[in-house]
C-alpha positions as CSV (number, residue, x, y, z in Angstrom):
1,X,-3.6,-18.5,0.4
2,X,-2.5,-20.9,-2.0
3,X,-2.8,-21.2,-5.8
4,X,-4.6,-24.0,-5.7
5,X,-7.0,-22.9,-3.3
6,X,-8.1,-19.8,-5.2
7,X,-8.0,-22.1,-8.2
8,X,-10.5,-24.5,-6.1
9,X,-12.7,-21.5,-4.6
10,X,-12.8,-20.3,-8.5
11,X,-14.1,-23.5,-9.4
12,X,-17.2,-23.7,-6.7
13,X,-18.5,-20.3,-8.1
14,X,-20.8,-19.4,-10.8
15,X,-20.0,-19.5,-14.4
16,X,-22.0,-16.4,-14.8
17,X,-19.6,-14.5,-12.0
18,X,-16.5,-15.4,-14.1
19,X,-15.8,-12.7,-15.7
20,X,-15.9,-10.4,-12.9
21,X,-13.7,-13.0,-11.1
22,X,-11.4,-12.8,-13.8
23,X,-11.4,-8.7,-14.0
24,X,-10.0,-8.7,-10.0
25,X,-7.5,-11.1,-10.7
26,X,-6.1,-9.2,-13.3
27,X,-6.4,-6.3,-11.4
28,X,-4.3,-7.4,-8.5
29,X,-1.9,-9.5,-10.9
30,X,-1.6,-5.4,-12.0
31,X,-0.9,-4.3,-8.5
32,X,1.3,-7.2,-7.6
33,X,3.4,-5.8,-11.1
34,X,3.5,-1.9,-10.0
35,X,4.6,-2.6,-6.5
36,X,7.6,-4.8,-7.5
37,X,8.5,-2.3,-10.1
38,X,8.3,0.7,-7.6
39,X,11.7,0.6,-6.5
40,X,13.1,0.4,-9.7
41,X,11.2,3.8,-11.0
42,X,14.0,6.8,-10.3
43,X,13.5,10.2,-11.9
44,X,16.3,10.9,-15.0
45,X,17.9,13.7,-12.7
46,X,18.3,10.7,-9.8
47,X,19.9,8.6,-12.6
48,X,21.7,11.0,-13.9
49,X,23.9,11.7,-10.7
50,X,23.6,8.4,-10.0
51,X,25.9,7.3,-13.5
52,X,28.1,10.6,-12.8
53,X,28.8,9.3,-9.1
54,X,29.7,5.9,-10.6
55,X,31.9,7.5,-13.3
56,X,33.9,9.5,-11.1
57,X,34.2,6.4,-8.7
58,X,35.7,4.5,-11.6
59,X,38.0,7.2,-12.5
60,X,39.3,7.4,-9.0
61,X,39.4,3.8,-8.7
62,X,37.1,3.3,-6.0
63,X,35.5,0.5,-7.7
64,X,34.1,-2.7,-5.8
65,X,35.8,-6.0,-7.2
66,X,34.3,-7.8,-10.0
67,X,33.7,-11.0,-7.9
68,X,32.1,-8.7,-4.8
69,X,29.4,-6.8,-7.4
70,X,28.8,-10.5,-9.3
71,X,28.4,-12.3,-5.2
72,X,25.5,-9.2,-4.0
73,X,23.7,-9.4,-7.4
74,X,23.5,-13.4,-6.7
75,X,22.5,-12.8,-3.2
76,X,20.0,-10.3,-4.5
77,X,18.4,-12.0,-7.1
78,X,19.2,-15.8,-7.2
């Protein structure tokens, strides 16, 4: 559904249902928030061993190239 169809739907209801209206949409703006944060929630333990790994990689010099690491993190998020 498109934004400007809820917008249009919003519109042909009742003023006196806008508040409830506007409750849900907060609610699943809420929902939309916690799921695209899930993967980034790791226990301190996970991170912990995570850093370690990544330290001893570096020391050993099994590092991925600057350029490689900066081309996924475009791919990824641009």
């Amino acid at each position: 559904m498109s934004y400007e169809t809820v917008i249009d739907q919003i519109k042909s209801l009742p003023e006196s249902s806008l508040e409830e209206v506007s409750r849900y949409i907060e609610f699943l703006l809420y929902q939309q928030e916690q799921t695209d944060m899930a993967p980034l929630i790791e226990s301190d333990e996970v991170f912990e061993e995570k850093m370690e790994r990544g330290y001893a990689d570096a020391i050993e010099g099994r590092g991925k190239p600057m350029e490689d690491v900066f081309s996924d993190l475009s791919k990824r998020f641009i």
